[in-house]
N, C-alpha and C positions, 0 to 999 in steps of 0.2 A: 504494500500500500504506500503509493510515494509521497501524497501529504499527511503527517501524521504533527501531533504537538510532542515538545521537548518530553511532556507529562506521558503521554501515550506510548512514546518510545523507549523510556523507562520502566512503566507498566509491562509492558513486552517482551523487554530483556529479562526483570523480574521473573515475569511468569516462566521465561526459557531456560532461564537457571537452576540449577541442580543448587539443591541444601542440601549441605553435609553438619553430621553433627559435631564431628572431630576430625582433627586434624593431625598427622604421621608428623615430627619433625621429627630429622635425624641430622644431629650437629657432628662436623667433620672438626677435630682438634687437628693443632698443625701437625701431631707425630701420626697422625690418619687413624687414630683409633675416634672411636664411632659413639656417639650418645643417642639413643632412642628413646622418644616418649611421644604422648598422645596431649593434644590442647584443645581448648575451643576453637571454633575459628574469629571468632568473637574477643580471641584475651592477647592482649598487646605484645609485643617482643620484650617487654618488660619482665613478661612471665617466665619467656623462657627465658632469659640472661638471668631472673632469680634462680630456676633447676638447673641451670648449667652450675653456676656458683654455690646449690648445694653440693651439685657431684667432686668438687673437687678439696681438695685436702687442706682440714685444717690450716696449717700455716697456712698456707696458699690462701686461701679465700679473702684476708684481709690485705693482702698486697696485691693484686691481681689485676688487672684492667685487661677489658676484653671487647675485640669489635665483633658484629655479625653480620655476615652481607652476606648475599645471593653471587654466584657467578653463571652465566655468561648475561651483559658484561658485569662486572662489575660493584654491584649495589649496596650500600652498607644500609642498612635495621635502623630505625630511629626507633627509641626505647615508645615514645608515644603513638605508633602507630600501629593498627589490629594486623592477623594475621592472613585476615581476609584481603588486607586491603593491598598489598605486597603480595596476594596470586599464591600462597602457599599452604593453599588447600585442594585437596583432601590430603596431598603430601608435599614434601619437600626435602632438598636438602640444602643446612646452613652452616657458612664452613666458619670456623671460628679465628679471630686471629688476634696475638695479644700487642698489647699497646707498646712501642718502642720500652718504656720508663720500666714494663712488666718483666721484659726479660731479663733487666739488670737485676731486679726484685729476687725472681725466681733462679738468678746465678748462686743470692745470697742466701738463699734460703738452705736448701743442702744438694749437693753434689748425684747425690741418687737419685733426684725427685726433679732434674731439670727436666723441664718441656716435653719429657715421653711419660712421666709417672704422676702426672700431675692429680689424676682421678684417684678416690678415697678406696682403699685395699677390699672395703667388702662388695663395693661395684661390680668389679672387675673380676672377671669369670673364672672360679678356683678352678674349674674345666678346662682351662685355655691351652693350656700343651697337650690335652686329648684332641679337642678341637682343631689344632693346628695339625695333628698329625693324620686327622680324621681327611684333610683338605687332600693329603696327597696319597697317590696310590703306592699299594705295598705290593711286596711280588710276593707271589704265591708258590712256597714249596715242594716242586716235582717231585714222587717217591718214589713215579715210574719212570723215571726217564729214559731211561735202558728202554722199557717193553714198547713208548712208546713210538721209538727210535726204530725198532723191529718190527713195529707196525707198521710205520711208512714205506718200509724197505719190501715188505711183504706184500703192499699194494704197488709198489714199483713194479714186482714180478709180476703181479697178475696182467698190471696193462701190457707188457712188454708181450705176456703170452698172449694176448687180444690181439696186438698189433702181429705179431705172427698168422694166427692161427686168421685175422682177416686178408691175406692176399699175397703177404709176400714167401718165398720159399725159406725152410729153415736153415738151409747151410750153404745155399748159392750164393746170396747175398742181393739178387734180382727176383723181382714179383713174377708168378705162374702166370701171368694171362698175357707176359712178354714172348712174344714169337718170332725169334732170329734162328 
């Protein structure tokens, strides 16, 4: 419909829109380990820079500064705006990045806990080195290998007697149906 009001075409996108009730965020830390939780889509980036700054450790939490932005391109989170309104529903992903003054913080903080241990110990998946090794394939134990080796050898003979027994002579070296 080509003339419609400003009001009408609001109404119509309204109506076309999907409501969701939650929303997936999944915050990316800079050492690429992963934070997952569920929001309104209704509650600010406020909320989430609050549960990110639960997850992370003691010390840490009072020295901390942290940006959130969106990539591609580019977009950094203002603490005042919903989550709706930055397109990051039904999911997303928000990658974290700390503030220059942060890293100095987190030098001084302890030696063990820079920039890749920064999340609180019960978090973090007592699983993880099952997990990790779940990721990659393991070989599998031969016990026949010998039989199975004899196996292939055994069907090597059979075709070989096929390809005889279909056309060529056995000790001439030349096929029967050749007539010199």
């Amino acid at each position: 419909i080509p003339f419609q009001t400003k009001v009408m075409r609001t109404i119509g996108n309204l109506e076309r829109s999907k409501v969701y009730t939650f929303t997936i965020i999944k915050v990316v830390l800079p050492d690429r380990s992963v934070i997952q939780a569920k929001f309104r889509p209704k509650e600010g980036i406020s909320a989430v820079a609050e549960f990110i700054r639960s997850c992370l450790h003691d010390s840490i939490q009072e020295k901390c500064q942290f940006q959130l932005y969106v990539t591609p391109p580019r977009t950094l989170l203002k603490n005042n705006e919903t989550l709706g309104n930055y397109g990051l529903v039904p999911a997303a992903v928000v990658y974290l990045s700390w503030a220059p003054s942060t890293k100095d913080a987190l030098l001084s903080v302890e030696r063990g806990k820079v920039m890749g241990d920064c999340l609180r110990d019960d978090l973090v998946s007592s699983n993880k080195r099952n997990e990790m090794d779940e990721c990659y394939p393991t070989g599998i134990a031969l016990n026949n290998a010998e039989s199975e080796r004899k196996g292939d050898f055994e069907r090597n003979k059979v075709s070989d007697k096929k390809k005889n027994s279909n056309g060529s002579a056995k000790g001439s070296g030349k096929p029967k149906w050749l007539k010199i």
